[in-house]
C-alpha angles and dihedrals in degrees: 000000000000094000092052087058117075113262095228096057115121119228136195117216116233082248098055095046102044078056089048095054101031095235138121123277083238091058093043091048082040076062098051095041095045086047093235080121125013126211128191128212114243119162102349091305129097117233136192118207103244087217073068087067130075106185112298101354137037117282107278092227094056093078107062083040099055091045096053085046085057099048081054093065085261111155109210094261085050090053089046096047087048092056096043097051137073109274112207085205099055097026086230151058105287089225084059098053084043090055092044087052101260100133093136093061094042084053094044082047088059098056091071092056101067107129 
């Protein structure tokens, strides 16, 4: 999965950011789980895009969007991978448009994904 996400994407560790937020490693992985937040696996160690994060909680807009990722047939490195990479629908990555506001044109992206 490593070699599907941008090299040049920065990531936060389980650990940093559970420092950063002043929670517990089981609420931060509750986030993950309940797709409020999503991590990928490289090298052995999970890792959450920091574009994922707005100050001292997840971006409001990445919700909606994992979910309906997920009602795609999106696992959770798929979804990831989605929102990292350039979308020819949106001209854009669709973590971008979700960090400039423009929640409504990444789910109307995903419409277009259902298996």
């Amino acid at each position: 999965m490593p070699e599907l996400l941008p090299s040049d994407t920065v990531y936060l560790t389980v650990p940093e950011l559970v420092e950063r937020w002043q929670i517990t490693p089981s609420r931060l992985r509750r986030m993950i789980d309940d797709h409020y937040l999503a991590a990928v696996r490289i090298d052995g160690v999970l890792r959450i895009p920091a574009e994922f994060i707005a100050g001292d909680e997840p971006l409001s807009s990445l919700r909606g969007t994992l979910l309906a990722l997920h009602d795609a047939g999106f696992s959770g490195d798929e979804a990831v991978a989605w929102l990292l990479n350039e979308n020819d629908e949106l001209g854009e990555r669709p973590i971008a448009a979700l960090n400039a506001g423009r929640k409504s044109a990444v789910r109307r992206a995903t419409q277009a994904l259902a298996f």
